[in-house]
N, C-alpha and C positions, 0 to 999 in steps of 0.2 A: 504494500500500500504506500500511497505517498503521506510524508508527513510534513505537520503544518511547520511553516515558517513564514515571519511576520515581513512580507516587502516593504521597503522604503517610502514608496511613491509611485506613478505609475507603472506598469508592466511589470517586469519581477524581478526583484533584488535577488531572491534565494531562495531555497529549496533543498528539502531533504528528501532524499530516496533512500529505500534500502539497495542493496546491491542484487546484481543482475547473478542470482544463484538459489537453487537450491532451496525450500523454507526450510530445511532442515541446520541450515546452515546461516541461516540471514541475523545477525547482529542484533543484539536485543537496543541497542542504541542506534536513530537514526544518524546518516551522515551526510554532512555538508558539501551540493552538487556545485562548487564556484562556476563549473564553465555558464551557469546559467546568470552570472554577475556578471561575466568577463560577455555575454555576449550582449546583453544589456548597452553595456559601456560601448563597445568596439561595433555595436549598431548604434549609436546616436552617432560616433564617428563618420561614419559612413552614411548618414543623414547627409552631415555636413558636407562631402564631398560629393554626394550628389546635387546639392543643390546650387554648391558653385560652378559642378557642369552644365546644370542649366542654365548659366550666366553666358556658355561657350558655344552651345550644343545647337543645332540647325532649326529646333522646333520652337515655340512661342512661349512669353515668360514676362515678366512682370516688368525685367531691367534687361537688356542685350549686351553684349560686345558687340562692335562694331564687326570686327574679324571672327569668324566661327570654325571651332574645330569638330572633325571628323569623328579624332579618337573621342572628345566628349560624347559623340553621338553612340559609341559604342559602349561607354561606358555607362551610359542612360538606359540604351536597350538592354543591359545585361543586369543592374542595381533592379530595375523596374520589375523583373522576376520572385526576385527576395526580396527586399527591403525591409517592406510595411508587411505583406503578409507575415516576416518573421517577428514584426512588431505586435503585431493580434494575435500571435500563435503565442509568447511569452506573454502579455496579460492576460488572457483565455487561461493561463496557469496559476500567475497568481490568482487572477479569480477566484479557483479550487483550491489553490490553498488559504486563502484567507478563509474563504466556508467552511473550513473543515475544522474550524476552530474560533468562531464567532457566528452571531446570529444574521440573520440575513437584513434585519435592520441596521445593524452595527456596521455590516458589508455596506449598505447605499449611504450611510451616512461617512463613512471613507470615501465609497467611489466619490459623493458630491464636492469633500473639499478638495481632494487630489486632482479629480477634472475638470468642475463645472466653475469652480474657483478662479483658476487658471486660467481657463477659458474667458467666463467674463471680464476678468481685469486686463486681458491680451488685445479681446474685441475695442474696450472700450477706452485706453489708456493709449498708449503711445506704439504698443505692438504691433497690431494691425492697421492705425492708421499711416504710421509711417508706409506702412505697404502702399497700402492704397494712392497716398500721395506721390511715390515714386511713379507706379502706374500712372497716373493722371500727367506728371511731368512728363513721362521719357512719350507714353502715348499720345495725351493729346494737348498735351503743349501747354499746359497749367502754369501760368507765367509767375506763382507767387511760391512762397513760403510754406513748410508746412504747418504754420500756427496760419498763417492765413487759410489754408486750403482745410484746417481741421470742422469749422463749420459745415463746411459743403461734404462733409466726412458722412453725414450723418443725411444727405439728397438722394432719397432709391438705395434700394438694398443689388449687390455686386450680384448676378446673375438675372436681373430686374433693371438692367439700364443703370443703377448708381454704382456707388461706393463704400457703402456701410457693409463690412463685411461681418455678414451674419453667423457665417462657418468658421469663421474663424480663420481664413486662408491657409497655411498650412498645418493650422489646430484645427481641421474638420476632424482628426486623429482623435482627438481627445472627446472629439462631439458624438461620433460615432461610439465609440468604444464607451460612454459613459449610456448610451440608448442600449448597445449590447451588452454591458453588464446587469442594466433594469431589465432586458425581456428576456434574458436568460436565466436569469437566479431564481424561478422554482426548476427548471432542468438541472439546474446544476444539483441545487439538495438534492432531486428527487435521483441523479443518479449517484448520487454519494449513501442514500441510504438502500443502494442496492449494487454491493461491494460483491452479491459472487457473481449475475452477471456481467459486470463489468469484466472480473476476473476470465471468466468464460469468453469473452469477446479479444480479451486481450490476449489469453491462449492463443487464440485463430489466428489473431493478425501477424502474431510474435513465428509465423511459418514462414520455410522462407520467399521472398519473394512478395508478401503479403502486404508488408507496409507500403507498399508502390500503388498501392489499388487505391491510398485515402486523393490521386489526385484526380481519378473520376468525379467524385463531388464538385469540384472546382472546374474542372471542363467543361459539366451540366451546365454550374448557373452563368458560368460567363459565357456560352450559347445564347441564353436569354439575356443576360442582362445589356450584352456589349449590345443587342437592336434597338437603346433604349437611352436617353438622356432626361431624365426628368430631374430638373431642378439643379443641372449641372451634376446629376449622378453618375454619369458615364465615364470611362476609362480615363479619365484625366486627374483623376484623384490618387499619386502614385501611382499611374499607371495601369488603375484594376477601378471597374465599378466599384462602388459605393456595395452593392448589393455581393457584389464575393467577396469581401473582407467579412461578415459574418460565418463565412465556409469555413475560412483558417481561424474564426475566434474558436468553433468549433472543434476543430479538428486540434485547437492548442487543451482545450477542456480535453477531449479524449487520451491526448498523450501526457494530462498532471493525471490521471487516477490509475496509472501504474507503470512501473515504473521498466515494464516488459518493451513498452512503447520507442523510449528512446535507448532501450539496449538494440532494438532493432535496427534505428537507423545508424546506431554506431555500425552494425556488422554490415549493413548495407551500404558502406559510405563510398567505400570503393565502386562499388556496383553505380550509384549513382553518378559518381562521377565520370565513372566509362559510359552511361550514360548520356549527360552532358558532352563530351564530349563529340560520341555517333551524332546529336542532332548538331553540331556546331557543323562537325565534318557534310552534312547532307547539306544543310543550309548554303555552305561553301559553295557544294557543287551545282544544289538545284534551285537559288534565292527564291522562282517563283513560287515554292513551297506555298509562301507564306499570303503568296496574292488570293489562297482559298478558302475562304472564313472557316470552314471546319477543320482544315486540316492545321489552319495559322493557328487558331484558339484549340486544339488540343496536344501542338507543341508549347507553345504557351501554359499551357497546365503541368504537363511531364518536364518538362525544362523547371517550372516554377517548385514543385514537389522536389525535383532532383536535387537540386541547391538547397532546398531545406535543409534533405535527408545529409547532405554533405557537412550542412552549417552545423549540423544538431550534434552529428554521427562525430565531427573531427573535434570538435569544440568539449564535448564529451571526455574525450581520448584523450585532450593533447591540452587542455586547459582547465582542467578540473583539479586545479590548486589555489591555493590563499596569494594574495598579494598586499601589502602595504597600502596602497594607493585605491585598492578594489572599495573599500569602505565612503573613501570619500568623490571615488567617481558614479557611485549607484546614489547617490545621494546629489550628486550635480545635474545625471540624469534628465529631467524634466525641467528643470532650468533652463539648463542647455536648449533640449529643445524648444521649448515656447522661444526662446530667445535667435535660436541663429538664424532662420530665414531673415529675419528681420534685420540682421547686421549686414550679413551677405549683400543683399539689396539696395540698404543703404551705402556701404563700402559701395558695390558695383558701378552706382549711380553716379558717387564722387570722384571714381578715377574711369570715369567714361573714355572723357579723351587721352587718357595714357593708353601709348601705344609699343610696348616694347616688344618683346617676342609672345605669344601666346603659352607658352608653357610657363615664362616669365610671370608672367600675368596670373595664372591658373595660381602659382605657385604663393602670391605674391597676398592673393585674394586670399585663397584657404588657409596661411598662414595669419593672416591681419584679423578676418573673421573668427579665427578660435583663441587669440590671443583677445581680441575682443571680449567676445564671448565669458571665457575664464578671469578676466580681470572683473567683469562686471557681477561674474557669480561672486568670484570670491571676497569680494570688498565692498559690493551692495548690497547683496541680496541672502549670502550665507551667515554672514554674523547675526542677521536681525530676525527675531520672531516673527516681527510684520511683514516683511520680504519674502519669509519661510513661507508664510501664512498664503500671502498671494501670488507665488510660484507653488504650489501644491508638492511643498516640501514638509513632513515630521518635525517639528519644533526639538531642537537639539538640546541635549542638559546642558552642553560644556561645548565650545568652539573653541578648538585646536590654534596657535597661529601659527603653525606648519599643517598642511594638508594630508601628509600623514610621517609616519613616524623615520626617521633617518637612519 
């Protein structure tokens, strides 16, 4: 079974599994799975780099370069696979473990201040209007300031002709995932207090070859959902409708209630990666693969599962130890993100006209942005309860003035 442990903030700080053996032999003491900290951390990373390629990248965005590169372009279609879905698959877990160990009202009165917190004081403070304002300057020519342009912040909601972004631009993360934690939490109890079919379920999958099947689910809805845009729900949200990021919230609850789940992808990781691999090698040969909506959207799925199974399977393996730093980066976590589009942007917008070489540039941006970034967690917003409070951060007893221990 899994056992509880208490997350930081959103998505999942930690987690205890027993080991992939045996009950005759499994530890009467649960133990501590770090790679699921380390993946936390080194995916909000990976936020970040992807969102400075979209500053590069050939497709449309809030701020541009002027010069655009190729390899961003590839770097975008390959992130777009994994990214967010590995973001819904790691809270889908804390989910389950938070249930398994508090009431389900104590659950929504977490999920509220961790997300919806966050959320509002993003929408409505300085976080997403800065967005919007950039938008308006680099698009249509908004000749003023952003104190002057914050009024007209608030003329039509953004997917409705205005500005006021109601999603939270790219906190719709948080919007979503705070609706999928309310319409899921009697599924979730009800399948926690039915531990031997679960058991029985996860028997089956744990054969081999079996864990490859969870990316049928996701092939199904993104069939429907991709002929569909309502209310800007279509694949421009990370790259995946709005309506299949529920498939992987799921699919992350089925792999917290045992711990058979992610022994599998460990043994499959290889697999998946030759995986990976066969479609890059086919794509090479035959690009119009992808000109076939069914054929495009169920490489799309297998490709997207495959990386999972890889991220889950090696991270598992090869990162499932303590570090120094891991404490205070699962806790910067959602700082981070509500905050780095927003700097990105702004950065992007101010050295518009610098033009040195594009890797220069790339380099120049993702470095400034997360130095950014870190200066403004660690000197505004982590010593202070109130900053805690409205960054959807756990109020700390004690604030370290080193980050962690040397």
């Amino acid at each position: 079974m899994l056992y509880p442990h208490p997350p930081d903030s959103v998505g999942l700080a930690g987690g205890y599994f027993e080991r992939d053996m045996p009950e005759e032999h499994q530890p009467t003491s649960p133990e501590r799975q770090y790679f699921l900290d380390w993946l936390r951390v080194l995916g909000t990373i990976a936020v970040l780099v992807f969102h400075v390629s979209k500053y590069f990248d050939s497709g449309g965005w809030i701020v541009k370069n002027q010069l655009r590169s190729p390899a961003t372009d590839i770097v975008i279609f390959t992130m777009v696979l994994w990214i967010m879905p590995l973001f819904f698959i790691l809270s889908a877990m804390s989910s389950v473990i938070m249930l398994r160990q508090r009431t389900g009202a104590r659950y929504l009165r977490d999920r509220s201040l961790r997300l919806l917190v966050p959320l509002v004081f993003a929408i409505f403070v300085v976080i997403c209007p800065i967005q919007s304002w950039v938008w308006n300057a680099y698009h249509a020519g908004f000749p003023g300031g952003f104190w002057s342009f914050y009024p007209h912040y608030f003329d039509g909601w953004v997917h409705f002709g205005g500005s006021f972004a109601w999603m939270g631009h790219h906190l719709w993360y948080l919007e979503e995932l705070f609706l999928l934690s309310l319409l899921t939490l009697p599924l979730i109890q009800g399948l926690l207090r039915a531990p031997a079919a679960l058991s029985k379920l996860a028997a089956i999958t744990a054969r081999p070859g079996a864990i490859l099947l969870l990316a049928l689910p996701v092939f199904g809805v993104e069939m429907v959902a991709n002929q569909y845009d309502w209310f800007g729900s279509g694949p421009n949200n990370g790259g995946w409708s709005l309506f299949s990021y529920p498939v992987f919230f799921l699919i992350g609850v089925l792999l917290a209630t045992d711990p058979r789940y992610i022994a599998a992808c460990e043994r499959h990781r290889f697999f998946a990666l030759s995986l990976l691999v066969a479609v890059g090698v086919a794509l090479g040969l035959r690009p119009n693969l992808l000109e076939t909506y069914t054929v495009a959207l169920l490489l799309k799925a297998i490709s997207s599962w495959a990386f999972l199974i890889v991220i889950l399977g090696f991270a598992r393996r090869y990162l499932n130890r303590p570090a120094g730093f891991l404490s205070y980066g699962n806790r910067a976590v959602l700082p981070f993100y509500v905050l780095h589009q927003t700097v990105i942007v702004l950065i992007g917008y101010l050295i518009l006209d610098w033009n040195p070489s594009l890797g220069v540039k790339f380099l120049a941006l993702l470095l400034s942005s997360f130095a950014t970034i870190m200066v403004i967690y660690h000197i505004g917003i982590r010593p202070f309860r109130t900053t805690q409070f409205l960054f959807g951060m756990k109020p700390a007893q004690r604030i370290r003035i080193l980050p962690f221990p040397l």
